[in-house]
One Martini backbone bead per residue (centre of mass of N, CA, C, O) as a GRO file, in nm:
protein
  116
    1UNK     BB    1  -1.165   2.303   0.008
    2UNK     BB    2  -0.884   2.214   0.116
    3UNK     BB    3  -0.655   2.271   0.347
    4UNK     BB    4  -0.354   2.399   0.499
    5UNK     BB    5  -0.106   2.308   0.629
    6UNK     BB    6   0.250   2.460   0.789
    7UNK     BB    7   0.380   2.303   0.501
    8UNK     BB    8   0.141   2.359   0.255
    9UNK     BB    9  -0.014   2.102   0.246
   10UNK     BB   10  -0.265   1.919   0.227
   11UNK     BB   11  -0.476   1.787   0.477
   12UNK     BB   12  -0.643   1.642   0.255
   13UNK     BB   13  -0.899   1.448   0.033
   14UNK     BB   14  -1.101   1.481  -0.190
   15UNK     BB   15  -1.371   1.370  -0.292
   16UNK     BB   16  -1.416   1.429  -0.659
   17UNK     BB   17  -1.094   1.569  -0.631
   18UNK     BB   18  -0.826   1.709  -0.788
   19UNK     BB   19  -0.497   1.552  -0.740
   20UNK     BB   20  -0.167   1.567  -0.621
   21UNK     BB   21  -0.010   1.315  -0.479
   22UNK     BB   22   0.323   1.490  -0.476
   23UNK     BB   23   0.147   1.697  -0.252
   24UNK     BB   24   0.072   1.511   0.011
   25UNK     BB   25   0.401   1.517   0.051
   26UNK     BB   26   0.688   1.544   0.223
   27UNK     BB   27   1.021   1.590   0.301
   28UNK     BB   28   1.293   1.435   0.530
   29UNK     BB   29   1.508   1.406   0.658
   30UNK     BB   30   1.620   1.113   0.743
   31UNK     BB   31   1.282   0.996   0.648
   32UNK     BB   32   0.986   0.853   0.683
   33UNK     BB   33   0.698   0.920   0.520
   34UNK     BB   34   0.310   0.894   0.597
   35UNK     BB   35   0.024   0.840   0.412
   36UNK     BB   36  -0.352   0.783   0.451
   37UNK     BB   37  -0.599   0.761   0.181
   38UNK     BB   38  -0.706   0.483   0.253
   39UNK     BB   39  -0.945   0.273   0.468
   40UNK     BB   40  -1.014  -0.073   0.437
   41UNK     BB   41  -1.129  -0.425   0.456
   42UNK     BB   42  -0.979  -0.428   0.166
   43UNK     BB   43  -0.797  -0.201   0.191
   44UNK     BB   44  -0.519   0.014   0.104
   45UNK     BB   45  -0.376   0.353   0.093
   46UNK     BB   46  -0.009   0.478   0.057
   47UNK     BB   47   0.195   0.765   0.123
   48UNK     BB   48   0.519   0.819   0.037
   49UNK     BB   49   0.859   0.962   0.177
   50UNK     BB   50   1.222   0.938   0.088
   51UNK     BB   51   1.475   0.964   0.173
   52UNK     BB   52   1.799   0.908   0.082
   53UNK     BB   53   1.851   0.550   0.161
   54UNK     BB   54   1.620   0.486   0.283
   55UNK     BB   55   1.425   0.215   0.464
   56UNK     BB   56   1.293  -0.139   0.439
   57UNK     BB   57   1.271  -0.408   0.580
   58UNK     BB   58   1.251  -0.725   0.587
   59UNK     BB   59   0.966  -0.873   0.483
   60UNK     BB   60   0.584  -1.000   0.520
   61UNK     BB   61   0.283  -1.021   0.353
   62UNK     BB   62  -0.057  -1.127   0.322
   63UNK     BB   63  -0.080  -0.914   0.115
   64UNK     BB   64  -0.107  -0.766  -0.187
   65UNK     BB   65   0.098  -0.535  -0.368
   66UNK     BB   66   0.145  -0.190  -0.488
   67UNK     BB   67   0.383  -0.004  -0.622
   68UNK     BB   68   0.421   0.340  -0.703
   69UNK     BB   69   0.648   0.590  -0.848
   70UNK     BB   70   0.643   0.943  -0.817
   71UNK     BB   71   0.923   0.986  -0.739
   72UNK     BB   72   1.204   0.850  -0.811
   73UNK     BB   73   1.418   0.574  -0.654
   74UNK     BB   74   1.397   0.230  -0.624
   75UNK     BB   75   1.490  -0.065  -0.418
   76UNK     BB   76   1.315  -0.367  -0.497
   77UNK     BB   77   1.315  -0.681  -0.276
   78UNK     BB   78   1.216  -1.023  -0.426
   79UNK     BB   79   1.297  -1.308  -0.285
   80UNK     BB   80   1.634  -1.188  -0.346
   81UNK     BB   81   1.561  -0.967  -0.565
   82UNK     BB   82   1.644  -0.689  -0.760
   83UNK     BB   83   1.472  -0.379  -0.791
   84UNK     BB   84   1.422  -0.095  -1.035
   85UNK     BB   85   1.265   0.195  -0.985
   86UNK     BB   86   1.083   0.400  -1.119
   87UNK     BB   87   0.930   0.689  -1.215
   88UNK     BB   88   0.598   0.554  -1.342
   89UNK     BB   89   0.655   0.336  -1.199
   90UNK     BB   90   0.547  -0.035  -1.161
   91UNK     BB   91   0.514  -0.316  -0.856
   92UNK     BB   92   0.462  -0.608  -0.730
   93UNK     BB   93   0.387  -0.744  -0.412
   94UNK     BB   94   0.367  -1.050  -0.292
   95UNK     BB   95   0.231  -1.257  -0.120
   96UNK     BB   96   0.441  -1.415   0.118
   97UNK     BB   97   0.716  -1.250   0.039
   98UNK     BB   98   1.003  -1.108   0.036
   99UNK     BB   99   1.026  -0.727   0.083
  100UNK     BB  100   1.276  -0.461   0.045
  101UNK     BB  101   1.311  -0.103   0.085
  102UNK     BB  102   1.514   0.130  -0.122
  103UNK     BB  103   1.648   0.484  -0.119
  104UNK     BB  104   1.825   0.623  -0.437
  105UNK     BB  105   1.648   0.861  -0.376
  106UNK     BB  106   1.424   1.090  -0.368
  107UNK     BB  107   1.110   0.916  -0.287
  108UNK     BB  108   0.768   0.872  -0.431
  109UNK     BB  109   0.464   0.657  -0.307
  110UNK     BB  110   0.273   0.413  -0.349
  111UNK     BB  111   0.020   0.195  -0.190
  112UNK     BB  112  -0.160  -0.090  -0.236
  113UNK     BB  113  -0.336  -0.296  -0.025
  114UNK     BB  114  -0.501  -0.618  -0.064
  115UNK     BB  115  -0.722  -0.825   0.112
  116UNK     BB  116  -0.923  -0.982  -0.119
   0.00000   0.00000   0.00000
């Protein structure tokens, strides 16, 4: 059984055993937290936590990405689309186009991206 960091988090992810994602992280005031669930040469899977406000610039990755949102609203804009994502939903952001993420209230994301 995993033990817990001195914010009561769970400090790892046991392969075989079930996990609540949205408890894999906390919020931070004014921050975006992020944990790292799997890194492989072939894609990776990452835990975000942002404050309301927070926000990631517009970028472009070379590889295709899917963000589920596990808790609050986000928009993310895809292309100069902007999409509002609620917490059960996911939307792809297809490799090389530009794309950036601000949250509409306090929100936890998975984030996966395939890189083959």
């Amino acid at each position: 059984m995993p033990g817990a960091t001195k914010q009561g988090l769970p400090d790892e992810l046991s392969a075989g055993a079930p996990a609540r994602l949205e408890d894999l992280t906390g919020y931070q005031t004014g921050s975006i937290v992020s944990r790292q669930i799997i890194q492989k040469k072939t894609g990776s899977v990452t835990l975000f936590a942002f404050d309301k406000g927070q926000a990631l610039s517009e970028h472009i990755a070379p590889f295709d990405a899917m963000v589920q949102v596990l808790d609050g609203e986000v928009e993310i804009t895809i292309s100069g689309k902007p999409l509002k994502v609620s917490s059960g939903e996911a939307v792809i952001m297809p490799a090389n186009k530009p794309h950036a993420l601000r949250a509409l209230t306090r929100m936890k994301m998975l984030l996966t991206m395939i890189r083959t």
